[in-house]
C-alpha positions in Angstrom: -8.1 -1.6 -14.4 -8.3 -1.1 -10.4 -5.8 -4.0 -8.7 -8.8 -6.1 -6.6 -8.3 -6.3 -3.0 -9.3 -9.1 -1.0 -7.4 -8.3 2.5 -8.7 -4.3 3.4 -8.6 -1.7 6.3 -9.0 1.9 7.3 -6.8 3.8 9.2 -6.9 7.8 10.1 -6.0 9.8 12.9 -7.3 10.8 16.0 -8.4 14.2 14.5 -9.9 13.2 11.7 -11.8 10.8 13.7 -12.7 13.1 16.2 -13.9 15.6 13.7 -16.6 12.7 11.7 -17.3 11.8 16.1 -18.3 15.3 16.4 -20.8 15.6 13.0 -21.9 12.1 13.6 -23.1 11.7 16.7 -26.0 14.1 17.0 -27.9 15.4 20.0 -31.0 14.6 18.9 -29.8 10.7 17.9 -30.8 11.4 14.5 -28.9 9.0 11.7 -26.3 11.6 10.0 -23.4 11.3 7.0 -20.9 12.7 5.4 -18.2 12.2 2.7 -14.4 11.9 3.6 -11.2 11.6 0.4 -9.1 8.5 1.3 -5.0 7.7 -0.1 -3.8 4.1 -0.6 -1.3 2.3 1.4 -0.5 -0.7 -0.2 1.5 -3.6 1.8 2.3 -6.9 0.8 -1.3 -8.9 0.9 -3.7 -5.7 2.6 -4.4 -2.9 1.2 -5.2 -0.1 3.2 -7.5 2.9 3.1 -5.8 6.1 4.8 -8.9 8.5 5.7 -7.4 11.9 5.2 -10.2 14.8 4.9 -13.4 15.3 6.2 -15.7 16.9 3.5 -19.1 18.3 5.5 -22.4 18.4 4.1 -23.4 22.4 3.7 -26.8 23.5 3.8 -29.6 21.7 2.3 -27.3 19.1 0.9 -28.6 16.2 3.1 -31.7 15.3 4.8 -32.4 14.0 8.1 -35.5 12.5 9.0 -34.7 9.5 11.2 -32.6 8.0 8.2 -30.2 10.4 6.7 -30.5 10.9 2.4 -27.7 13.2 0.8 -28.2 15.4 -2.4 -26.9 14.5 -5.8 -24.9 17.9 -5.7 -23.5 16.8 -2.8 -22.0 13.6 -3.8 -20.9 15.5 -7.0 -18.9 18.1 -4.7 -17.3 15.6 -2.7 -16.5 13.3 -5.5 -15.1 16.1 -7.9 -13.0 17.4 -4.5 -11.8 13.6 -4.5 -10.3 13.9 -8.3 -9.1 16.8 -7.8 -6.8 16.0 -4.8 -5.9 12.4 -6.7 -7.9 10.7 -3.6 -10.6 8.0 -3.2 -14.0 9.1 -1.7 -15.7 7.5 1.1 -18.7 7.7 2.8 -19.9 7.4 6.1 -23.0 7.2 8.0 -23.9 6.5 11.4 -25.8 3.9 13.3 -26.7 5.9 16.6 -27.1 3.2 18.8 -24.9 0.9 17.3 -21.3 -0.3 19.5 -18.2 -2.2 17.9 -18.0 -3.1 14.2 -21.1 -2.1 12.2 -22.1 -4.0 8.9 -24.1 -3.0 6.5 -28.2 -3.3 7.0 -29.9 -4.1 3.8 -31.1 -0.2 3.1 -27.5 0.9 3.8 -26.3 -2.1 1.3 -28.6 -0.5 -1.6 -27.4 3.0 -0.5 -23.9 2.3 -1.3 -24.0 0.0 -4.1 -26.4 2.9 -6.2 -23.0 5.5 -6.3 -20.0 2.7 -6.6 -19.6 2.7 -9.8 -19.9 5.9 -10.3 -17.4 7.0 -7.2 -14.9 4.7 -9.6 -15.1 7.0 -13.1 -15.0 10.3 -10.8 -12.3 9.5 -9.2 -10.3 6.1 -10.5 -10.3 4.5 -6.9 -13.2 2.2 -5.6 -16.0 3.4 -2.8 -14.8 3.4 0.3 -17.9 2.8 2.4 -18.0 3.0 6.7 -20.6 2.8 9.1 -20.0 4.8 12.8 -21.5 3.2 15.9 -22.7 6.3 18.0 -22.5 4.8 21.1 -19.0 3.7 21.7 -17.3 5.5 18.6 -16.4 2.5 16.8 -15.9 1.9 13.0 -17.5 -0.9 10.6 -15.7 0.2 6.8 -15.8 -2.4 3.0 -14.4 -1.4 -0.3 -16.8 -1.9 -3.0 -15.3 -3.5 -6.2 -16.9 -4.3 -9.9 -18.3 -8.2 -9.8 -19.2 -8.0 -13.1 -20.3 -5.5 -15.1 -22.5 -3.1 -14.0 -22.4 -5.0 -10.1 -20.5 -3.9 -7.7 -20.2 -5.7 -4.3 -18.3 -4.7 -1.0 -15.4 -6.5 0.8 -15.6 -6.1 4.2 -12.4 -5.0 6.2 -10.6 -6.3 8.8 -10.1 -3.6 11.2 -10.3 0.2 11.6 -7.5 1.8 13.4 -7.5 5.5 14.9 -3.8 6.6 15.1 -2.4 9.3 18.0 -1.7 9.5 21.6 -3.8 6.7 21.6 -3.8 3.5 19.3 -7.6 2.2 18.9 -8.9 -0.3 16.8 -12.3 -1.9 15.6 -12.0 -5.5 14.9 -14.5 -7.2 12.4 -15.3 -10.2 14.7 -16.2 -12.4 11.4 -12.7 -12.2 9.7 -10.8 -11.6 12.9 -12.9 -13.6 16.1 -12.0 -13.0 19.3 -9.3 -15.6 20.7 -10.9 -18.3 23.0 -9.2 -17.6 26.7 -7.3 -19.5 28.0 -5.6 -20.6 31.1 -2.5 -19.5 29.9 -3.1 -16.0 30.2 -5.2 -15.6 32.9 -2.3 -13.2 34.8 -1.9 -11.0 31.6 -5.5 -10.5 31.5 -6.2 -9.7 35.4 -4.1 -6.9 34.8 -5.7 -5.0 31.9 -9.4 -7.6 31.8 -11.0 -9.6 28.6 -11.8 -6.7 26.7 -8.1 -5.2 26.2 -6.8 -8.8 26.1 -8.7 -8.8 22.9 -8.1 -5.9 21.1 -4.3 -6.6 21.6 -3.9 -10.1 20.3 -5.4 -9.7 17.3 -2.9 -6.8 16.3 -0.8 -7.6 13.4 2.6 -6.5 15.1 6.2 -6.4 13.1 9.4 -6.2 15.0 12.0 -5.1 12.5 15.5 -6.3 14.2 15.6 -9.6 15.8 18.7 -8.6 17.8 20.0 -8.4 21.2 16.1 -6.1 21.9 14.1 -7.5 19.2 14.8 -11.0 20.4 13.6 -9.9 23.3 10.2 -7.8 22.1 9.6 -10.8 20.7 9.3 -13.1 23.6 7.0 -10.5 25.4 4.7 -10.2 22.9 4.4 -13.6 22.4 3.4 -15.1 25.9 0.9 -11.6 26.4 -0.8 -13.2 23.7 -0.4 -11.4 20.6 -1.8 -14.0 17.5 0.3 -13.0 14.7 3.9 -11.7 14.0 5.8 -10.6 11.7 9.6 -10.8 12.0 12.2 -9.1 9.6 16.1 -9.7 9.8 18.6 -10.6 7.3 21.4 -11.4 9.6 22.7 -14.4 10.6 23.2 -15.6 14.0 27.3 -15.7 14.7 28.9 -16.4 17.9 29.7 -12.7 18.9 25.9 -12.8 19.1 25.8 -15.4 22.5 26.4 -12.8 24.8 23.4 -10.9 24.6 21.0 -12.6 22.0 18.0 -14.6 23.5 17.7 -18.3 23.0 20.7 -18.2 20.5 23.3 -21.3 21.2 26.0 -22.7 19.7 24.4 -24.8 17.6 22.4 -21.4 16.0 25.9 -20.5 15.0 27.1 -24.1 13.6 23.9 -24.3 11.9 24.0 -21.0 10.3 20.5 -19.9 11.5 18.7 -16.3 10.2 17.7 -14.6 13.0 14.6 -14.2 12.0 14.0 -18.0 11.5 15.5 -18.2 15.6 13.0 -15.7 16.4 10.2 -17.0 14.9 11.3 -20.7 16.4 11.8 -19.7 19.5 8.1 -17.4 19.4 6.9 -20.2 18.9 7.7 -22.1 22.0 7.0 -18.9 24.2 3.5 -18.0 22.7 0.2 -18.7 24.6 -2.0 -17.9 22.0 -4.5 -20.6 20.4 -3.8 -19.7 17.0 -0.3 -18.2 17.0 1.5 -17.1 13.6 5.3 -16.3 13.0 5.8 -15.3 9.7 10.0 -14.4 9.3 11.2 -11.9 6.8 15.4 -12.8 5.8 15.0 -8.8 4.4 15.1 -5.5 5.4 12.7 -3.0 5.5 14.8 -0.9 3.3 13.9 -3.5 0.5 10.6 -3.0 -1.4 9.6 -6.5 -0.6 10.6 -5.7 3.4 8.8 -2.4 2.9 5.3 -3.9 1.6 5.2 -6.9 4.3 5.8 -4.5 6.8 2.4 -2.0 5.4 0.5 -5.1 6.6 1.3 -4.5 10.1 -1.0 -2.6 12.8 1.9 -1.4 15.2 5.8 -1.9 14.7 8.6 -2.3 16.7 11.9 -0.8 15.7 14.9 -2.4 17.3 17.4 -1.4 14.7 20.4 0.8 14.9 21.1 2.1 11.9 19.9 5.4 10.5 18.4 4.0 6.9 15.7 1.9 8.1 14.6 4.0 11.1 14.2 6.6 8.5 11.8 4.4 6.3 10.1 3.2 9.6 9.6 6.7 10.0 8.2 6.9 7.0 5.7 4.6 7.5 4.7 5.5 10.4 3.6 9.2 9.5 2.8 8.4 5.7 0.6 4.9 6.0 -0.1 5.8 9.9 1.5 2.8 11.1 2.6 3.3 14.7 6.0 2.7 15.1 7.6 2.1 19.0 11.5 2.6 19.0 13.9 2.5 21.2 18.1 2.8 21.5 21.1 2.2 23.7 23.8 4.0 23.9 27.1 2.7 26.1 29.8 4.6 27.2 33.1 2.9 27.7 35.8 5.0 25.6 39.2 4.2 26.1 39.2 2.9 29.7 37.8 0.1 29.3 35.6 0.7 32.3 31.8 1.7 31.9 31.4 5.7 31.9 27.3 5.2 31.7 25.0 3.9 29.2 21.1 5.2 28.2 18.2 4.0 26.4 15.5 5.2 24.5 12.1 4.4 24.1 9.3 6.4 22.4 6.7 6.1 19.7 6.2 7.8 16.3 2.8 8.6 15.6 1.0 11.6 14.3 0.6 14.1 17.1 3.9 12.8 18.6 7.6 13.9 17.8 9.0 11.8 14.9 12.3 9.8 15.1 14.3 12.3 13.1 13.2 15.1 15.1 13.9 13.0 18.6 17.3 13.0 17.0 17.2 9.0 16.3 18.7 9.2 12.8 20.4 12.2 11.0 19.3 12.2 7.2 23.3 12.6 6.1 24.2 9.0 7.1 20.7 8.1 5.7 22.5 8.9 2.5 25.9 7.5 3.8 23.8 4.0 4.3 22.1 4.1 1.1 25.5 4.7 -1.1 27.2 1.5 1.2 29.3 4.2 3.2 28.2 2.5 6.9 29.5 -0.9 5.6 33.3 0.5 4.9 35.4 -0.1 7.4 37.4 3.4 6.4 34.7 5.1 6.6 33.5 4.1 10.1 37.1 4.3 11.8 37.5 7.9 10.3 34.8 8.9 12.0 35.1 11.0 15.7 35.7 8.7 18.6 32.6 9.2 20.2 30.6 9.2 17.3 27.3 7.5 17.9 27.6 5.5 14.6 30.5 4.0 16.2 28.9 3.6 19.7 28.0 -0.5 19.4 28.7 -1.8 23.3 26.2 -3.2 24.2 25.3 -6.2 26.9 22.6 -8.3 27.4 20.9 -6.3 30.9 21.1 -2.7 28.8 18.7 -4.8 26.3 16.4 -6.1 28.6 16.0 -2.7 30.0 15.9 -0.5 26.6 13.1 -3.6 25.2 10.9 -2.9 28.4 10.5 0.3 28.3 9.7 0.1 24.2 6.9 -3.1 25.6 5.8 -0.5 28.2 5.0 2.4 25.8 3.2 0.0 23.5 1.3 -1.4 26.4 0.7 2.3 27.9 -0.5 3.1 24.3 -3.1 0.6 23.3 -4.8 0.4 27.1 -4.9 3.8 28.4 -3.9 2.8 32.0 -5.5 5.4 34.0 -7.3 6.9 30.9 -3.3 8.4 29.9 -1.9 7.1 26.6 0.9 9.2 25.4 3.6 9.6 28.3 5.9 10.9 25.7 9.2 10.0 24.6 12.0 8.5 27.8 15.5 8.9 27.8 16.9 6.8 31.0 20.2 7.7 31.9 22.0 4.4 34.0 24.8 6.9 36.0 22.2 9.3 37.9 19.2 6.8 37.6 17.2 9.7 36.1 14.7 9.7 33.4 14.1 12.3 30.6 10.6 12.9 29.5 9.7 14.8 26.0 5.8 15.6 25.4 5.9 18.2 22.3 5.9 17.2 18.8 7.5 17.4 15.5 9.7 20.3 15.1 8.1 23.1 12.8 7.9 22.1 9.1 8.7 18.8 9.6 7.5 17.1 6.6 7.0 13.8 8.4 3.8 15.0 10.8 2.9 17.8 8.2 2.8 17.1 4.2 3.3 13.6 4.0 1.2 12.6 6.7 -1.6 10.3 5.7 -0.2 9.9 2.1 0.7 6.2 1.9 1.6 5.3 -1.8 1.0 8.9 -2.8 4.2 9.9 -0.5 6.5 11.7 -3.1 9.7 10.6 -1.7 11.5 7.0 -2.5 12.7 5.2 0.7 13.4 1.9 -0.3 16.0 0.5 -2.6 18.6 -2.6 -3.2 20.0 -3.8 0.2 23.8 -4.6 -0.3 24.4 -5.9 3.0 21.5 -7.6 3.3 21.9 -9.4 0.0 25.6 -10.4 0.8 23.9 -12.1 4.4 21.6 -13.8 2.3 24.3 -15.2 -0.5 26.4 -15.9 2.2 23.9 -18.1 4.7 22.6 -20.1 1.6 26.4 -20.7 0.6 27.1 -22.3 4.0 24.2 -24.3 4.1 24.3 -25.7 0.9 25.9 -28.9 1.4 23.2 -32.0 2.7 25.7 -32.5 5.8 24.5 -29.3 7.5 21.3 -29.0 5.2 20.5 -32.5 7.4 21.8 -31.2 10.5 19.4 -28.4 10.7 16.1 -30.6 9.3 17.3 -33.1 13.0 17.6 -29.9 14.8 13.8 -28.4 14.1 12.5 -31.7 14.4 14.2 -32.2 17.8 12.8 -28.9 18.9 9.4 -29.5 17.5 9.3 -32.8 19.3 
């Protein structure tokens, strides 16, 4: 029996949704269709629907006459194609002079509804059903699930995403309305108007590492406006921390605070949008629990610096066609004690762009190392070269204000297009000469990550997640501290102070 869904979306890539623009919108402005094989990617409470193939009518196999009808054989084709690839089928039909979200006229509801159940003993996945609006390019989708028996009825989705150069998405205005404006972001919306104001706060962004950048991400995206954030760390907040970790105080330390909670807090206070949501993860995304909350996003910050979860981020950006804006710092101050030069990253992996591994931001050995607990051994880091990058972890407050706004200007330059350019490639800033490094090609050749396993979600056949030692030992170790009422009262006066 198929898991129901109640939270859905549809994601592809620019290609794919370039090549359905290209049969869809017609010259004549003609209705057209056309069936396309969809892959699962299941997160914590959405399920989403990864359009992978375009399957194009051939001759004779549907008929336009104003309306568009398609052929039993054709259906057949597509659906038998679906099985044999282990994918969903979808279909897709246009509305020529339609803009924004489409929904579903009452022809185009009886349409759909006649092959559901059918689509569901072809293949043993549910009808994915879409509607394009010819005259902005924009995407209305639902997934049609049994009722009862022998009724089948859809629920709509939230948003359609296109994934490349360029981040695009189609908000259903009934599940996910506009935000009223306010006169709290009247600056932010001057500089990029109403329109892009709205597509951007109703993203579901994650930032995974609420340190010395993430803490910093955070507070960004929260005064642009951004309605809903999800926030994963496991760590604690301790007083080597101070120096270089937004809003954390002494009392964070005292009080034993997850930085997560601290960034979700502190979000709070910053945000200026009406209907704001923080939700903190105490995981990592290595954990299955970390991995499925993060599916749910729409765009993800990485502001980690170790090599396992980049890897997994990686992962999910390729596979379930999550974009995923990272970034790094690297200080050099061996031996002397004196600063030789520092640099930062910042660049996005998305299909179409060059994926972390292949920028060089992990190396799949200490993937391995992390996974077995190897990073966590003291002996094992201090018999490691000198200026190994694994030992590299200077790092000062200004450095992470720098590296976290160039990673807020590559999501910014991403989802707006400022002077129609999207993809600027991936910066490398080096502090001594004050020069900057730009990369615009892609993947390596046969990378897996842009090539096999792109668009695979749950069908990926590699295992990324597993148990978390170090993150379970922060976890056993915070609720240890805080266990006695003292401090467990301490901290309920501290939140109500703030809140107050």
């Amino acid at each position: 029996m198929l898991r129901m869904i109640s939270r859905f979306s549809v994601a592809m890539t620019s290609e794919v949704a370039q090549h359905l623009t290209g049969h869809l919108r017609r010259a004549d402005g003609q209705e057209d269709c056309c069936f396309v094989l969809w892959r699962p990617s299941t997160g914590a409470s959405r399920t989403t629907a990864l359009l992978t193939e375009v399957v194009l009518p051939r001759e004779g196999e549907r008929i336009v006459h104003g309306t568009v009808d398609f052929t039993s054989a054709y259906f057949l084709r597509a659906a038998a194609l679906a099985a044999e690839h282990g994918c969903g089928l979808g279909f897709i039909h246009a509305h020529p002079q339609g803009r924004g979200w489409q929904r579903l006229t009452a022809v185009d509801h009886e349409a759909e509804a006649s092959f559901a159940a059918q689509t569901e003993v072809i293949t043993g996945r549910s009808l994915v059903g879409l509607t394009f609006a010819g005259a902005d390019a924009g995407f209305g989708a639902r997934v049609w699930q049994q009722q009862a028996p022998r009724r089948y009825a859809p629920t709509e989705a939230e948003s359609v995403r296109v994934v490349g150069g360029r981040l695009t998405v189609t908000v259903n205005n009934r599940l996910l309305p506009a935000p009223p404006a306010t006169n709290r972001q009247l600056r932010t919306v001057s500089a990029w108007g109403q329109t892009a104001q709205d597509d951007l706060a109703r993203l579901h962004v994650g930032v995974v590492g609420c340190g010395s950048v993430g803490m910093i991400v955070v507070e960004a995206l929260a005064r642009t406006g951004i309605q809903n954030l999800s926030l994963f760390d496991f760590d604690t907040v301790e007083e080597v921390n101070l120096d270089r970790l937004l809003h954390a105080t002494i009392r964070d330390v005292r009080l034993h605070r997850a930085k997560a909670h601290l960034a979700a807090r502190t979000s709070r206070r910053a945000a200026t949008a009406t209907n704001f949501r923080a939700a903190p993860y105490e995981l990592s995304v290595v954990e299955p629990a970390g991995f499925a909350a993060a599916a749910d996003c729409d765009v993800i910050f990485s502001c980690v610096d170790r090599p396992w979860p980049r890897a997994v981020l990686n992962l999910l950006a390729y596979a379930h066609l999550i974009p995923v804006v990272d970034g790094g710092i690297a200080v050099d101050a061996r031996g002397s004690g004196r600063l030789r030069g520092a640099e930062w990253r910042a660049h996005i992996a998305a299909p179409g762009r060059a994926c972390l591994e292949c920028l060089g931001q992990y190396d799949p050995a200490h993937v391995s190392a992390e996974r077995d607990g190897s990073l966590d051994d003291p002996a094992y880091i201090t018999g490691l070269p000198v200026d190994h990058p694994l030992r590299r972890k200077e790092n000062v407050f200004v450095f992470s204000a720098s590296a976290a706004a160039a990673q807020l200007n590559q999501f910014i330059t991403m989802t707006t297009a400022p002077g129609g350019i999207a993809d600027t490639g991936a910066h490398l800033y080096h502090l001594t000469t004050g020069t900057l490094e730009r990369r615009e090609d892609g993947c390596e050749v046969g990378c897996p990550y842009d090539g096999m396993l792109r668009g695979l979600g749950d069908d990926a056949p590699v295992t990324v997640t597993g148990r978390h030692l170090a993150a379970e030992q922060a976890r056993a170790a915070r609720g240890l501290a805080v266990r006695g009422w003292p401090l467990r009262a301490r901290r309920a006066v501290d939140d109500l102070l703030l809140r107050l």
